[in-house]
C-alpha positions as CSV (number, residue, x, y, z in Angstrom):
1,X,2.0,2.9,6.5
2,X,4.0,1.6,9.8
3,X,0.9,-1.0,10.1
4,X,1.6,-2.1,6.4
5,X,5.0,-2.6,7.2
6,X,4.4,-4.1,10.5
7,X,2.1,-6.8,8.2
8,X,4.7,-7.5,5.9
9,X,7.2,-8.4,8.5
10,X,4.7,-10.6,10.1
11,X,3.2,-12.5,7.4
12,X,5.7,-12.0,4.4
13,X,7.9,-15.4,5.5
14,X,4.9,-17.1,5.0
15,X,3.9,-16.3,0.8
16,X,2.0,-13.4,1.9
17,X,2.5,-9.9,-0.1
18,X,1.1,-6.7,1.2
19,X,1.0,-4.4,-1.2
20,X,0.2,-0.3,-0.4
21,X,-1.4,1.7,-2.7
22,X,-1.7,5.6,-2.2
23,X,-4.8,7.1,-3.9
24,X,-5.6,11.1,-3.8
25,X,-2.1,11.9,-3.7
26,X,-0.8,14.2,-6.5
27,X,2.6,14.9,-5.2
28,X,5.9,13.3,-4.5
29,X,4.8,12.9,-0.8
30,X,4.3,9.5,-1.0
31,X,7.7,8.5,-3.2
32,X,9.4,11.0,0.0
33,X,7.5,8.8,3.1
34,X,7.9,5.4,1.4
35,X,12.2,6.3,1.1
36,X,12.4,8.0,4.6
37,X,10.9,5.4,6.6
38,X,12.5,2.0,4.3
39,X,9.5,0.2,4.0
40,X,10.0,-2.7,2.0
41,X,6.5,-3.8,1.3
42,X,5.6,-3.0,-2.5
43,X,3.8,0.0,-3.0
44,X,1.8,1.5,-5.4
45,X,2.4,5.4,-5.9
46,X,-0.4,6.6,-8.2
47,X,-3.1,4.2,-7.4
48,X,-6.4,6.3,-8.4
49,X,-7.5,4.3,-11.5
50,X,-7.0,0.9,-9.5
51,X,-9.2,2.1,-6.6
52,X,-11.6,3.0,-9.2
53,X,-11.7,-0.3,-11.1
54,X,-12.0,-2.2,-7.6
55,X,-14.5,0.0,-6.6
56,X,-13.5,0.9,-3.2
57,X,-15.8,2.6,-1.4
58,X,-13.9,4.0,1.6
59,X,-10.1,4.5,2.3
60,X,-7.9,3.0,4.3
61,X,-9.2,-0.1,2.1
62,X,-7.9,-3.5,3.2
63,X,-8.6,-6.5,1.2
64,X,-7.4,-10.3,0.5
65,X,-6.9,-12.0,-3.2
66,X,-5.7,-16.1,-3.2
């Protein structure tokens, strides 16, 4: 998560959105991590049904939409 906020400082000036999205994860553990450290970037808590519907294969899962 430190390199998704590291991206968003880097690119977000420029139009670009990162956006996280936590799959597996069926606690608040996420929500907790997410407040503790600030990020900023837009995340995704409960992501399972999106990773399914874009097929990803493995995880960490990085990809680009114009």
């Amino acid at each position: 998560m430190p390199k998704l906020q590291k991206r968003y400082d880097d690119f977000n000036d420029n139009g670009i959105n990162i956006i996280g999205i936590s799959v597996g994860d069926k606690s608040d553990k996420p929500q907790l991590l997410v407040e503790k450290r600030a990020y900023i970037y837009d995340c995704l808590l409960d992501g399972d049904d999106l990773a399914k519907t874009l097929k990803f294969r493995y995880l960490p899962h990085s990809f680009c939409h114009k």
